[in-house]
N, C-alpha and C positions, 0 to 999 in steps of 0.2 A: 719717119715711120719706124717703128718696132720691129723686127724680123722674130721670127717663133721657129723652132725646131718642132719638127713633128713625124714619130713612129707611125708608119702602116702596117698592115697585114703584106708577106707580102704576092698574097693573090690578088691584094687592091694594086699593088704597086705594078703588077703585069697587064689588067687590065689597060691600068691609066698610061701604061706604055704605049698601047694601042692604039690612043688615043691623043698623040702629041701635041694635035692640033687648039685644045682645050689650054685654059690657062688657069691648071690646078689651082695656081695661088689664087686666082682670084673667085672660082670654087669656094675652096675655104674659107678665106676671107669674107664672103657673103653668107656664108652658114654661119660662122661665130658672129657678125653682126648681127644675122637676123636673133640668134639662143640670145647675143646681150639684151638687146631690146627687149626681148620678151622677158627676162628678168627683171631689166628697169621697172618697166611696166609693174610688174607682181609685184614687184619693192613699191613702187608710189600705190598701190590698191590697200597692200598691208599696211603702208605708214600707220593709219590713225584705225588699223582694226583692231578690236578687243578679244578678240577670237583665240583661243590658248589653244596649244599644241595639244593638250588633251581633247580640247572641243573637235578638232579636225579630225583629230582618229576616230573618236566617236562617228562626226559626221561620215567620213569614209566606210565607219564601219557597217551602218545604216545602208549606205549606196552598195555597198557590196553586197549585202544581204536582199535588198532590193532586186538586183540584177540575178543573182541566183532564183530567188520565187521563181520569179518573170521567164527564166530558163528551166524551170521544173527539177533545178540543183538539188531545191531542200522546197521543204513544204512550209 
């Protein structure tokens, strides 16, 4: 297995003191597995999409504009 260095804050680093009993590493370890997965995943959805980075801004742009109506943002 790989070993990783990793900076906190260190108001996380006092909390987690608190807390000895927890086994940080493998905290972390189960959070960057779960973020790689979910990346895998968006990699195998995008393989074979045609969809251009302009088209997504657009669609975002749409969705944002959407949610503001619907909040009374903009008319």
């Amino acid at each position: 297995m790989t070993n990783m260095t990793l900076a906190i804050p260190e108001e996380l680093h006092q909390i987690m003191k608190k807390h000895n009993e927890i086994r940080w590493s493998e905290v972390a370890r189960q959070a960057i597995w779960t973020q790689a997965q979910k990346l895998d995943l968006m990699d195998k959805i995008l393989a074979n999409s045609k969809l251009t980075e302009k088209d997504a801004l657009e669609i975002g742009r749409k969705v944002n504009r959407g949610i503001a109506k619907r909040h009374g943002l903009i008319k």
